[in-house]
C-alpha positions in Angstrom: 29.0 38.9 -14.1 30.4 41.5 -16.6 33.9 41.2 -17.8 34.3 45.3 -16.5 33.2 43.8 -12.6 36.0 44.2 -9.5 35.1 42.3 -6.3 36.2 44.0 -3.0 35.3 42.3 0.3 33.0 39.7 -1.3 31.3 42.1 -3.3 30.7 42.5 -7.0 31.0 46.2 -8.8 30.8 47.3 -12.3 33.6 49.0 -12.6 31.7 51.1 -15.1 29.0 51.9 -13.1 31.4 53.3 -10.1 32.4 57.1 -9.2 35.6 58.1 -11.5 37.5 58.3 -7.9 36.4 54.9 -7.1 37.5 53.8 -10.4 40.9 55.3 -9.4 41.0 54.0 -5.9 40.6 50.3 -7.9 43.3 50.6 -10.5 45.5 51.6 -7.7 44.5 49.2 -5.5 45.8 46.5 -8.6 48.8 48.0 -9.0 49.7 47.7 -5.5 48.6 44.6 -5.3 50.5 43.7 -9.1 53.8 45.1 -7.0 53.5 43.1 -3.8 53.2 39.8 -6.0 56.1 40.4 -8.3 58.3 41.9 -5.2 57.2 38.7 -3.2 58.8 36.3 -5.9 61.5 38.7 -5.9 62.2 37.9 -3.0 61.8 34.1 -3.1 64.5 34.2 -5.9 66.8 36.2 -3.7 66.2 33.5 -0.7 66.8 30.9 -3.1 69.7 32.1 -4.8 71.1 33.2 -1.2 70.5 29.4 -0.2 72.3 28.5 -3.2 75.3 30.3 -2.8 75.5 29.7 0.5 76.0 25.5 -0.5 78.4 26.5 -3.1 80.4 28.2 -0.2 80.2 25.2 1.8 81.4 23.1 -0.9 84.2 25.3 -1.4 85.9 26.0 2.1 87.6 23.3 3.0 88.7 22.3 6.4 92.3 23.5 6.4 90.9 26.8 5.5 91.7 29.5 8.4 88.9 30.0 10.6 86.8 32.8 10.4 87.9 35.7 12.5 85.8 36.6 15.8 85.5 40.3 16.7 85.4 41.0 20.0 
């Protein structure tokens, strides 16, 4: 296949060879797909760094340290 070729459900294009909309419809289709991936590991960092923090809080507080307070 061409380097210019997009796959969509199985099926090879050449992006050259496709209606100007359709070209469109692609390139966004990659960018949304570029923004779920990079806000996916995003998130993955935040979970890890949550986890993190959340050890180095349990490290800290000892157990003389008051309670936390329940609301009712």
């Amino acid at each position: 296949m061409a380097d210019n070729t997009v796959t969509v459900d199985g099926v090879d294009y050449d992006f050259d060879s496709i209606s100007t909309e359709a070209q469109l419809a692609v390139s966004l289709y990659q960018e949304a797909q570029q923004e779920l991936l990079e806000l996916s590991r995003k998130s993955d960092i935040h979970r890890a760094a949550m986890l993190t923090l959340q050890d180095k809080i349990k490290e800290l507080v000892t157990d003389d340290s008051p309670e936390s307070v329940k609301e009712d």
